[in-house]
N, C-alpha and C positions, 0 to 999 in steps of 0.2 A: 407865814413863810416870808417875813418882810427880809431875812436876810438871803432868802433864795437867790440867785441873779436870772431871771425870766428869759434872759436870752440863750443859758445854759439848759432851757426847761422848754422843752417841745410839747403838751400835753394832747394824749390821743383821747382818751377815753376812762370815766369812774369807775371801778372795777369792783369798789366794796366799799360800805360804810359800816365799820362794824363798833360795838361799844366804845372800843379803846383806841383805833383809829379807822382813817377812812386811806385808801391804795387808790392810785389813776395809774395806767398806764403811755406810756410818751417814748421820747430820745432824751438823753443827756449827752450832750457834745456828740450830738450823734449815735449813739449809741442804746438799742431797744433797751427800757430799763422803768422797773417804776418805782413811781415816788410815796413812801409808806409815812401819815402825818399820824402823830398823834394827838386825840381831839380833847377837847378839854373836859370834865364831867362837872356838868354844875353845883352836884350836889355837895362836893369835896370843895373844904378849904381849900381856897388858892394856893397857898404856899405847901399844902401837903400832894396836893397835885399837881405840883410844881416835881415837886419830888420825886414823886412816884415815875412822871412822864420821864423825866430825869435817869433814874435810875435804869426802867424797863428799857430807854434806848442803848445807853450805857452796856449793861447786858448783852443785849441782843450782838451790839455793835462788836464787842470781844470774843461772843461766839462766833458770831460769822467769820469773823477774821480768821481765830485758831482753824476754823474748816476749810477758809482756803487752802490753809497750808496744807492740810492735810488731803486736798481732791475732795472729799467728801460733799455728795450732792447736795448743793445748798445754794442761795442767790450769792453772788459776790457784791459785798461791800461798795458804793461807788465814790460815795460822800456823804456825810451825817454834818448835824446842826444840834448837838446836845440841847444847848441854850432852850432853842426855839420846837426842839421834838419830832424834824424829821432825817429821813435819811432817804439817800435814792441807791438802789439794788437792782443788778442785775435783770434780765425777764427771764424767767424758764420754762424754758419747750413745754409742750400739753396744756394739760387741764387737773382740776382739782380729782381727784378719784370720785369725790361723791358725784361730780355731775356724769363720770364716767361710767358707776356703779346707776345710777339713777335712770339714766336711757339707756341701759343695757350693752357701751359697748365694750365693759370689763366684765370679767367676771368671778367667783372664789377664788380661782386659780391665782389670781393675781396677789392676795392676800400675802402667797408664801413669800414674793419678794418684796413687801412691806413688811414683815417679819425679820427678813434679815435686812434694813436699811435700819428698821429702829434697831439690830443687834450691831451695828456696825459704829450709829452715835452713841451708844453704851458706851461699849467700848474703847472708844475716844476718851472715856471721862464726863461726859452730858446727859443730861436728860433734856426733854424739850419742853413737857410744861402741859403743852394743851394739842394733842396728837387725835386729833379729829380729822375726820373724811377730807374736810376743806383745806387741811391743813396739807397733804400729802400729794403732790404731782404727780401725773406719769403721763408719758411721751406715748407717740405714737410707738415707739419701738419698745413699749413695756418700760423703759426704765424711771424708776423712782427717785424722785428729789423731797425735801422737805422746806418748808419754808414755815415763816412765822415765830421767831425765836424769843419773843420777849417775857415769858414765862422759863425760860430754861437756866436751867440751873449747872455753875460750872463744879467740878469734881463733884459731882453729884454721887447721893447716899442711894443705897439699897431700896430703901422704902421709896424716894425719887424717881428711880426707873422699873419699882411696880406698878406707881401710879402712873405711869406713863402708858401700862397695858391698859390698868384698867380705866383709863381717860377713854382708851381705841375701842378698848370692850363695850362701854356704855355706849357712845357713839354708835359703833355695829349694830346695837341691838335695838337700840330707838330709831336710826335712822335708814337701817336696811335688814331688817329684818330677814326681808325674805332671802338674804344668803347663810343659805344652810353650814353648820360650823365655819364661819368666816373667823370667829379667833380661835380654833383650833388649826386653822390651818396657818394663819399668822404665827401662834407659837410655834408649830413646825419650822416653821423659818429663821424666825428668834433661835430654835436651836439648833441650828445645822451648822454652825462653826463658832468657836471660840479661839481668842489667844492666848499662847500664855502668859501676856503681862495684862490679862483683863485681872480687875480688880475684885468682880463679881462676876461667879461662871452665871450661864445660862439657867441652868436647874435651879441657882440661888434669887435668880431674880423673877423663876416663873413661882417659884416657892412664897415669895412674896407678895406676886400679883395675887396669887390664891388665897393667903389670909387676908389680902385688902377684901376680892371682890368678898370673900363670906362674910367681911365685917358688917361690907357698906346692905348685904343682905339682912344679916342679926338688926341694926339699925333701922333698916325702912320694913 
């Protein structure tokens, strides 16, 4: 982060190290916000992971933009460093679902309104990539945000926002098992509204999530 400027950077607290980067939480010019790095992988050629770092902030950075504009719950953009692979975003309200779903103070019920947030960046045109427990926020007042964009894909295809279920599906079933049809009631939600300049209804993309999950079954 040599090009960071340290005095624009208040840091509170590390909040994640995960393969592809590591989040702290701080202020930027005041303002609650954290700073998402991407960390380098040893094993990958420098210049391909040059690349890569490159590209997935890239991404990210164009998603999140298009969602401001459009409201959609998402962090807001605050400043990106292509070059160097970070950017600093918004903080939002809550906590991850899984630590919510974990000490019990979510519960299935919650699922139907993660159903219709991921029907909501469909229909925008996006998929998100990696739509896991950790990935999905919610507030004290129940409402859902999404965050973690750098797997998402723009005007995204059919089979893009099947795998997007079945990313949630695998997830649910290894890591909480014990909520009884938690993506049956997520699809509920997924299908309780459509537009009509969506480009894939509802039924077409749960139609998809179904032949993924019997693939990735016939498979394993």
């Amino acid at each position: 982060m040599a090009g960071l400027c340290y005095q624009y950077w208040e840091e509170s607290e590390l909040i994640h190290v995960g393969a592809e980067a590591s989040v702290s939480s701080g202020l930027w010019l005041g303002i609650p916000a954290v700073l998402k790095s991407r960390r380098r992988r040893g094993y990958r050629h420098v210049e391909l992971d040059n690349r890569l770092t490159k590209s997935r902030i890239s991404v990210e950075a164009k998603v999140l933009s298009r969602l401001q504009i459009t409201e959609f719950s998402a962090p807001r953009l605050l400043q990106i460093n292509q070059e160097e692979g970070w950017m600093v975003l918004s903080l939002l309200e809550g906590n991850p679902i899984y630590q919510s779903l974990v000490d019990g103070t979510r519960e299935v019920d919650d699922m139907f309104e993660i159903g219709v947030k991921i029907r909501e960046l469909h229909e925008l045109g996006f998929s998100h990539g990696d739509l896991t427990t950790h990935n999905i926020m919610i507030d004290e007042n129940g409402k859902i945000s999404l965050l973690d964009f750098g797997l998402s894909r723009i005007s995204a295809e059919l089979e893009h926002m099947g795998q997007d279920l079945q990313v949630l599906n695998e997830c649910l079933s290894a890591s909480h098992s014990e909520l009884e049809n938690a993506m049956d009631v997520v699809l509920r939600g997924y299908s309780s509204f459509s537009s009509d300049e969506s480009l894939y209804s509802p039924d077409s993309v749960i139609s998809r999530f179904n032949q993924i999950r019997n693939r990735v079954r016939y498979l394993g």
